[in-house]
Structure formats: C-alpha cells, structure tokens
C-alpha positions as CSV (number, residue, x, y, z in Angstrom):
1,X,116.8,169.4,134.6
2,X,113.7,170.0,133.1
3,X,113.7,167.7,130.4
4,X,114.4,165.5,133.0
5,X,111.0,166.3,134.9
6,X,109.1,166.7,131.8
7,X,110.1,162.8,131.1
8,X,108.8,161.9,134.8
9,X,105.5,163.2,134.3
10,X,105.2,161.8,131.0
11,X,106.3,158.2,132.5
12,X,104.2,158.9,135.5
13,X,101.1,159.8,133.6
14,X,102.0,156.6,130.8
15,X,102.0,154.8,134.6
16,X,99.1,156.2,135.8
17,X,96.9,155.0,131.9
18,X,98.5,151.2,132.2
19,X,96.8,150.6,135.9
20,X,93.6,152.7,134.7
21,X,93.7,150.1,132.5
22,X,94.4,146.9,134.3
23,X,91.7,148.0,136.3
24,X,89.0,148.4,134.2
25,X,90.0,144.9,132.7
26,X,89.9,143.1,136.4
27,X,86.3,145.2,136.5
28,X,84.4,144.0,133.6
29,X,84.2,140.7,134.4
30,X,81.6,141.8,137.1
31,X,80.3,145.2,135.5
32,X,76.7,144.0,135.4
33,X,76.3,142.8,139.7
34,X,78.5,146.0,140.5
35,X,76.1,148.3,138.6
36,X,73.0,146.1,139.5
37,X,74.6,147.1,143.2
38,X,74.5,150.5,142.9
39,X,71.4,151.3,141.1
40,X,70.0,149.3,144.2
41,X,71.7,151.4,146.7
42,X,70.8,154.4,145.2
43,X,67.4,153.6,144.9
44,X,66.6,152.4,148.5
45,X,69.2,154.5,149.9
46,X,66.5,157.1,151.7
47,X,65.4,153.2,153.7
48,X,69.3,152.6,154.7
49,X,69.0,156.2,156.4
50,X,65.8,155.3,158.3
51,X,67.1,152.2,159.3
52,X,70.4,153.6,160.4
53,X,69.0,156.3,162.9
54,X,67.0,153.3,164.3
55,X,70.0,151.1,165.1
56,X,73.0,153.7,164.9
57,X,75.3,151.3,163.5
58,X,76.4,151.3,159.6
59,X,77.2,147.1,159.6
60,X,73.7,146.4,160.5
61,X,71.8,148.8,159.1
62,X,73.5,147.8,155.6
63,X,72.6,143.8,156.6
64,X,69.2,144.9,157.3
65,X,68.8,147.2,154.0
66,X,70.2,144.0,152.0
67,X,67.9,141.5,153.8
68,X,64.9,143.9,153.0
69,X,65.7,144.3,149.7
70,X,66.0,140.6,149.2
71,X,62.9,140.3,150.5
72,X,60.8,143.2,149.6
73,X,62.3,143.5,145.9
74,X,64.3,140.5,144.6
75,X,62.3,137.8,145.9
76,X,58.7,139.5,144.2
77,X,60.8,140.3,141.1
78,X,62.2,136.2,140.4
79,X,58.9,135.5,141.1
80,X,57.3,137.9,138.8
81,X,60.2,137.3,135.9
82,X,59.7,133.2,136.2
83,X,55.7,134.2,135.7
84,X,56.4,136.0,132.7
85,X,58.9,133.2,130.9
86,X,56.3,131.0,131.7
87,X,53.5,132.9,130.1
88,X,55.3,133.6,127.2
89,X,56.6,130.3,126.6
90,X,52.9,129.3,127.3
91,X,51.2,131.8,124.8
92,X,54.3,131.2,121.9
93,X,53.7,127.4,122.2
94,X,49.9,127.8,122.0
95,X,50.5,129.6,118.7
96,X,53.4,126.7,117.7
97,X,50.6,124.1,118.2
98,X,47.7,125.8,116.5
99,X,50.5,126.8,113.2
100,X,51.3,123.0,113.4
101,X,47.7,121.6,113.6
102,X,46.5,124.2,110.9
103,X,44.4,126.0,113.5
104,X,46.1,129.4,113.6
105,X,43.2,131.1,112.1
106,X,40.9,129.6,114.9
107,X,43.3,131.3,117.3
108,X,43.2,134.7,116.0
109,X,39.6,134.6,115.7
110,X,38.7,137.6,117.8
111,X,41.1,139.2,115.0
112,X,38.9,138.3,112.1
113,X,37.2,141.6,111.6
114,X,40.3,143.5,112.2
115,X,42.1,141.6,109.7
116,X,39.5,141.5,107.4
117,X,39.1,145.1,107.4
118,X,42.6,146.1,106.9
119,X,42.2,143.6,103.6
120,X,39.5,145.3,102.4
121,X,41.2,148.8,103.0
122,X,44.4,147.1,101.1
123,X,42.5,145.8,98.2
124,X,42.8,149.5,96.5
125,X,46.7,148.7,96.3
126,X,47.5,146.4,93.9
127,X,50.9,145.1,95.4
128,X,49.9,144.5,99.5
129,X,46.3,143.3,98.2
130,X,47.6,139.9,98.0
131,X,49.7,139.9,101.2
132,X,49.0,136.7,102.9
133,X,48.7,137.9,106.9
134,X,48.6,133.6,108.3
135,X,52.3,133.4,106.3
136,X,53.4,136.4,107.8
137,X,52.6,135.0,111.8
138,X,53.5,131.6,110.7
139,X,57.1,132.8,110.1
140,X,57.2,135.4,112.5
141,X,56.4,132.8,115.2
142,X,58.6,130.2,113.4
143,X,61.3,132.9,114.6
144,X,60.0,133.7,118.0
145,X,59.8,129.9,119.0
146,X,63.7,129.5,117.5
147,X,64.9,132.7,119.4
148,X,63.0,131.5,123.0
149,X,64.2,128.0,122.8
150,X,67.7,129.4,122.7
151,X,67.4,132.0,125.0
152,X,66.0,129.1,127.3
153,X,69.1,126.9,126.9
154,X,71.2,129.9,127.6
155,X,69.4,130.7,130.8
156,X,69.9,126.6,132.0
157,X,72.9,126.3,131.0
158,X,74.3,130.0,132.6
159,X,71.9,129.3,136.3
160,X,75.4,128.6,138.2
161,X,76.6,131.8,137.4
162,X,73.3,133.8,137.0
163,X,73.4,132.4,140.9
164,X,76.9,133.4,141.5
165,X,76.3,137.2,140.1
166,X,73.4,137.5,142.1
167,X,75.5,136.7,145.7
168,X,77.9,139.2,144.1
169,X,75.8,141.5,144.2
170,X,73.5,141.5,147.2
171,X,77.6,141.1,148.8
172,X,78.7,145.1,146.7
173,X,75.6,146.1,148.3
174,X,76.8,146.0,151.9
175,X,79.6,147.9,151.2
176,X,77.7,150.1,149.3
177,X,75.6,151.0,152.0
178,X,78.3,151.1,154.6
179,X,81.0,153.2,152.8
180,X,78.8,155.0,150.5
181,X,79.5,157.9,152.7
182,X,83.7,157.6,152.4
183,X,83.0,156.6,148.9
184,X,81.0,160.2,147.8
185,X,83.3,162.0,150.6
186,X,86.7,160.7,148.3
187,X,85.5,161.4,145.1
188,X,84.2,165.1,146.3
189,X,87.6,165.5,147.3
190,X,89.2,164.2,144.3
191,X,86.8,166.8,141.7
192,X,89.0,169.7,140.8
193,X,87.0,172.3,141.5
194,X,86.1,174.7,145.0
195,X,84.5,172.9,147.3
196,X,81.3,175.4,147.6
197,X,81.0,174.5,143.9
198,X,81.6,170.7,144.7
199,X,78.7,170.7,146.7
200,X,76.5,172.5,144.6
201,X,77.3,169.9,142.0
202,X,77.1,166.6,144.0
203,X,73.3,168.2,145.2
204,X,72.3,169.0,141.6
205,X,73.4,165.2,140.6
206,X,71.8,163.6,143.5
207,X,68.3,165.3,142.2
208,X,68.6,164.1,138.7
209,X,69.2,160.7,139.5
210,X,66.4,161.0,141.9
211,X,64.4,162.5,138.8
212,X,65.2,160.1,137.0
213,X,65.7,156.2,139.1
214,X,62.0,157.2,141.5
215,X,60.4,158.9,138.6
216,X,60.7,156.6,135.7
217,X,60.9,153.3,137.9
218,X,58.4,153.7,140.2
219,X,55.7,155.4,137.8
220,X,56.7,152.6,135.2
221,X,56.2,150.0,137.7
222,X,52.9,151.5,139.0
223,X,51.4,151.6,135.6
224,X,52.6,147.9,134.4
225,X,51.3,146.8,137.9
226,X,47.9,148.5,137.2
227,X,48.2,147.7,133.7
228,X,48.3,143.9,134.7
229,X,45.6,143.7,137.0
230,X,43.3,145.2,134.9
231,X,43.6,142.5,132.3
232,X,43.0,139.9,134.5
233,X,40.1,141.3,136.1
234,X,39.0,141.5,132.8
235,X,40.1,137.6,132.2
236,X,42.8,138.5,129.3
237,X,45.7,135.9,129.3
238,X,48.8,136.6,130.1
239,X,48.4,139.1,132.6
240,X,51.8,139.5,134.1
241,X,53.3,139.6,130.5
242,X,51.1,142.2,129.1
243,X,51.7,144.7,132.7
244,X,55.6,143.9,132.1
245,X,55.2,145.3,128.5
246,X,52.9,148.3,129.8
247,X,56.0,148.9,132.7
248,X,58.9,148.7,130.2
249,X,56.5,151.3,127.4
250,X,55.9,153.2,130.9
251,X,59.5,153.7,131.0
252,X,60.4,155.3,127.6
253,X,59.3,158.4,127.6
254,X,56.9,160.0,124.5
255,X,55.8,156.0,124.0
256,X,53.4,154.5,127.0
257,X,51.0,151.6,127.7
258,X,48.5,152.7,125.6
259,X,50.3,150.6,123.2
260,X,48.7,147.8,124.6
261,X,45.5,148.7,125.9
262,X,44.3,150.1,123.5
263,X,44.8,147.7,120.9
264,X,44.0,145.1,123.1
265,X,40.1,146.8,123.7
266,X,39.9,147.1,120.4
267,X,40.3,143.8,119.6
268,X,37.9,143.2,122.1
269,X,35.7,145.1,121.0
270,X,35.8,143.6,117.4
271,X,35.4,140.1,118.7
272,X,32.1,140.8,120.4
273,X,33.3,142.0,124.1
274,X,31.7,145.4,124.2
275,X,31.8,146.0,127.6
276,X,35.2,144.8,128.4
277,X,36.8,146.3,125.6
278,X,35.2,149.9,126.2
279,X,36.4,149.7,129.8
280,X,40.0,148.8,129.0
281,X,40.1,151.8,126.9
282,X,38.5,154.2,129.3
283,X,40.4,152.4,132.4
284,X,43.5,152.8,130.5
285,X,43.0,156.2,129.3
286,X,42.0,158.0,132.4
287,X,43.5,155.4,135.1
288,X,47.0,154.1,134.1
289,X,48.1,156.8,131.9
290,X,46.5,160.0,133.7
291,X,47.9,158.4,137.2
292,X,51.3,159.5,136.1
293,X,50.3,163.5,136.3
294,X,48.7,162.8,139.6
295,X,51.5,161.1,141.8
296,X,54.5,162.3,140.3
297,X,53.9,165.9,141.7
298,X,53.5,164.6,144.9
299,X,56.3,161.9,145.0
300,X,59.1,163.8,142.9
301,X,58.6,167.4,144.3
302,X,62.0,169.1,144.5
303,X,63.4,166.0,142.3
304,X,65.1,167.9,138.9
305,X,63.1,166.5,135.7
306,X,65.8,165.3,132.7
307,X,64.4,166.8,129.3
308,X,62.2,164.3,127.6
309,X,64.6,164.0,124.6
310,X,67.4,163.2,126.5
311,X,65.9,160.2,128.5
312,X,64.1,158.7,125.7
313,X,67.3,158.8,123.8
314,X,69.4,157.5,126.9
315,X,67.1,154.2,127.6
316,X,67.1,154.1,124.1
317,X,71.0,153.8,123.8
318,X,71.1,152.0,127.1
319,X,69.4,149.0,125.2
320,X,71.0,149.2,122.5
321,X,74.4,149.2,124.4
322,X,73.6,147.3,127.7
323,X,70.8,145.2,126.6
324,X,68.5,145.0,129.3
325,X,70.3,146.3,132.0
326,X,70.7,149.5,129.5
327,X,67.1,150.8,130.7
328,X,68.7,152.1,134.0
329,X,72.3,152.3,133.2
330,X,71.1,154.4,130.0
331,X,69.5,157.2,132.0
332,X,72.6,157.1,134.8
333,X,75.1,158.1,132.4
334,X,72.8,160.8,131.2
335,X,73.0,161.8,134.6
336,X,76.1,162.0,135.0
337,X,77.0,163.5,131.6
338,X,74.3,166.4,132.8
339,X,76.5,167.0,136.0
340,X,80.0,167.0,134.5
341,X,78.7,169.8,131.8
342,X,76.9,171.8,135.1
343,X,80.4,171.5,136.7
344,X,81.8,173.0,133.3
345,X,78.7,175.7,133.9
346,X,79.6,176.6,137.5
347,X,83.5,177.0,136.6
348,X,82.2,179.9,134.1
349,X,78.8,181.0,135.6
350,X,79.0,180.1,139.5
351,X,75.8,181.3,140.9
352,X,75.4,183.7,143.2
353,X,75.4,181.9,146.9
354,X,78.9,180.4,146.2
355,X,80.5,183.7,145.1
356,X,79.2,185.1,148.2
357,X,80.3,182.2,150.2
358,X,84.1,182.0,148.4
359,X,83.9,185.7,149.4
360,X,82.9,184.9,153.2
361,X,85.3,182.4,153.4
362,X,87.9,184.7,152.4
363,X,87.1,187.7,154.6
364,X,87.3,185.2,157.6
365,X,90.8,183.9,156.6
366,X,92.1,187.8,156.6
C-alpha cells in the first residue's frame, strides 16, 4: 500500500514537471511583451490606484491607466527612440563620408590637441609611439557602419511583429491592472509559509522593487533628460543621443554621466570653447550628478535601497542575459532573489511583531 502511494506521488510530481514545462514553452514566445507588461504595471501602478478611487470600477480604470500610459510614456518614448536612430545613423554616416572623402582628420579637429598630446605622452614607449589613431577610427567605424546597417534591416524587416508585440502588451496590461489584486492574493496564498510572515514578506518585496524600478528609472531618466538639454543649449550635436547615453550610465550604479560630460567639455575646451566647455563640467558636476542626492531622499523615502554591488551586478547580467530589456529585468530578479532568501530569514529569525501576532492569534482561537 505504500509503495503504491509512494509511485502516485512520484507520477504525480513527474505530472506536475511535464505541464511546468509545456507551459513555460507556450510562454516564451511572448516573454519579452509579458515582462515589458509588468514592469509597466508595477511602475505606474500607484496612478491605476488614483484613478480607481475616482471611477470605482477595475475595467476602466485599467483602460484609462493603459490609454495614459500610451500617451504619457510610449508615445514620448517611440518618438524619442526614432530621434536617437536617426542621430546616430546621422553622426556614423557623417564619419563614413568624411573616412571616404579622406576628411576624417577635418572632423575630429576639435580633437587635435587631445590627440596630439596623448602622442607626445606615448612617444616615451617605443611600441604604442607608432600607433596610427585615423586607422584605428577608420576600422572602428568600418565596424559600426556594418553592425547599424544590419541592425536597421532587422528592425524593417521585424516592424509587423515589433507592431504585434507592442498590442500584446498594452493588451497583458489590462489584465495586469485589473487582476493584479487576485493575482498577488493567489500567489500569497500559494507561499508556504504563515500568513503574518507572508505579509511581512510581500511588503519588504514591494519596497525593493520600489527601490529599485522609481529609484534607478526615474533618477536615470532625470539625469539623461538634463543631460540632453544641456548639450543643446550648448549647441552640441546629437543631443538626444548623448542624454540617452547619460540615462543608460545613470542607471548602472558606481559608473554615471560624467562619462560624457566630462570628456565632452574637455574637448571643448581643447578646441577653443572655453566658456562652453567649463560650464558643461561645472553644470554636470554640481547639476546632473549632485541632483541625484537631492531628490532621491525626497521621492524614495521609506523605499528599501538594494546594495550597490548587487544592482550594478544585476543590470550588468541583465544585459548580458536579456539584452536590452536586461536593464530592468536584471534588477527584478535581484529583487526577487532578495525576497525569497528574507522568507528563508523569517522562517529562522521571524521578527518580533509576527511572533507576537502568531501568539495573539493563538490566544483568541483557545
């Protein structure tokens, strides 16, 4: 009799793994709009519960979140994304032309010093003193202006179904927003462990995504925005390509946009552009990366701050796992690898408000 149940559970379980399975195969397919969905959701969530208490109804409010974000996020970011291919393209073809006209030194004029000093500093090392600098971007752009040409083919050739994953999903969002609630209410109920200790946990992973999606997006995105307008007020090219750059550095932390701006005053600086380049250094320096230590505190208070080293490491793997999408879907898993070792924490070392109410509970039920 019992070899006989311990050959149910094992077919059971073996049951159990082959649908796990056939599920995550009918899944992957559309990983990338599902999790596009529900960084979304999570994101604007707080603005689905504002709009709910206005029209008391879960269907509409979600319609209404979706539309907004459509218009309020997704619109300004395909505009913003077609600026930046078109900049790029712009600036790589500018430097295709010049390398095939012979006119590539011309362009990096403003460079001239810059290049000319590091010469002069490598001249006291035999084997980089004759490293030729105009070979080095002439095959480096070679490259770039292969890899964008086929990235742009991609992109044409993939615009039904870029199309066709976006519908997808501003459509998961909707039921994101409506059933969120049953959807966090099933899996509480699902975690094996008390239910005092459940909520503890689902609170504690709530703030580090919080910590981590509104901290790290939104500072990111207010730096690269600053980051941008400041180089067009200053009349650098490329504006909206360079504050994309400062934004994704923004992101990572230890790195930053000082990457940029400061080379970038230096430069002008060595080309002649005293002015400008002194107040894209001093701009960037006590503007766009000291903003961070001034609106953080009063956006993210209460908000529990991920260690340093593990979100730099997280967007780190993210990109190299996920590619692009990786920047967000990095620091989630982080996130949720955090919570699952607190749950193991609160099954050893519950603290001391759920021992008093398991204790509570327990007087009332004698």
């Amino acid at each position: 009799m019992m070899r006989k149940d311990y050959t149910a559970t094992i077919l059971f379980f073996l049951l159990v793994a082959i649908f796990f399975y056939l599920f995550y195969r009918l899944m992957v397919p559309f990983f990338a709009p599902i999790v596009w969905a529900g960084i979304l959701v999570i994101v604007c969530y707080p603005l689905y519960n504002i709009i709910l208490k206005k029209v008391r109804s879960t269907t509409l409010a979600s319609l209404i979140s979706c539309f907004l974000i459509l218009i309020i996020i997704l619109v300004p970011s395909i505009y913003l994304l077609a600026s930046l291919v078109n900049e790029a393209a712009d600036a790589v073809q500018k430097i295709n032309e010049a390398y095939q006209k012979g006119n590539l030194d011309g362009l990096f004029a403003p460079m001239t010093p810059l290049l000319n000093l590091i010469k002069n500093k490598l001249n006291s090392y035999p084997q980089l003193a004759n490293v030729d600098f105009v070979s080095i971007v002439k095959d480096a752009m070679s490259s770039v202006t292969k890899a964008i040409g086929s990235q742009a083919t991609t992109v044409i050739a993939n615009i039904s179904k870029t199309i066709f994953y976006f519908l997808l999903m501003l459509f998961t969002m909707f039921f994101f927003f409506r059933d969120g609630e049953r959807i966090i209410a099933f899996l509480k109920r699902i975690t094996p462990i008390e239910k005092e200790q459940v909520a503890y946990l689902y609170s504690h992973f709530r703030k580090v995504i919080e910590g981590m999606m509104y901290g790290g997006m939104v500072m990111a995105l207010i730096q690269g925005l600053l980051g941008g307008i400041l180089f067009a007020i200053m009349g650098i090219s490329s504006a909206v390509l360079w504050g994309a750059v400062m934004a994704f550095l923004a992101f990572i932390p230890i790195v930053g946009p000082f990457l940029v701006y400061i080379p970038a005053g230096i430069i002008l600086i060595l080309g002649g552009s005293y002015v400008k380049g002194i107040l894209i250094i001093a701009i960037g320096s006590l503007v766009i990366s000291q903003i961070d230590n001034f609106i953080r505190p009063l956006l993210f208070a209460g908000k529990t701050q991920t260690h340093t080293l593990m979100l730099f490491f997280s967007i780190m793997g993210g990109i190299y796992m996920f590619g692009l999408l990786g920047i967000v879907l990095g620091p989630f898993i982080a996130a949720v690898f955090i919570s699952i070792l607190k749950m193991f924490e609160l099954q050893l070392h519950p603290p001391p408000e759920i021992v008093l109410a398991s204790v509570d509970e327990d007087e009332s039920e004698e």
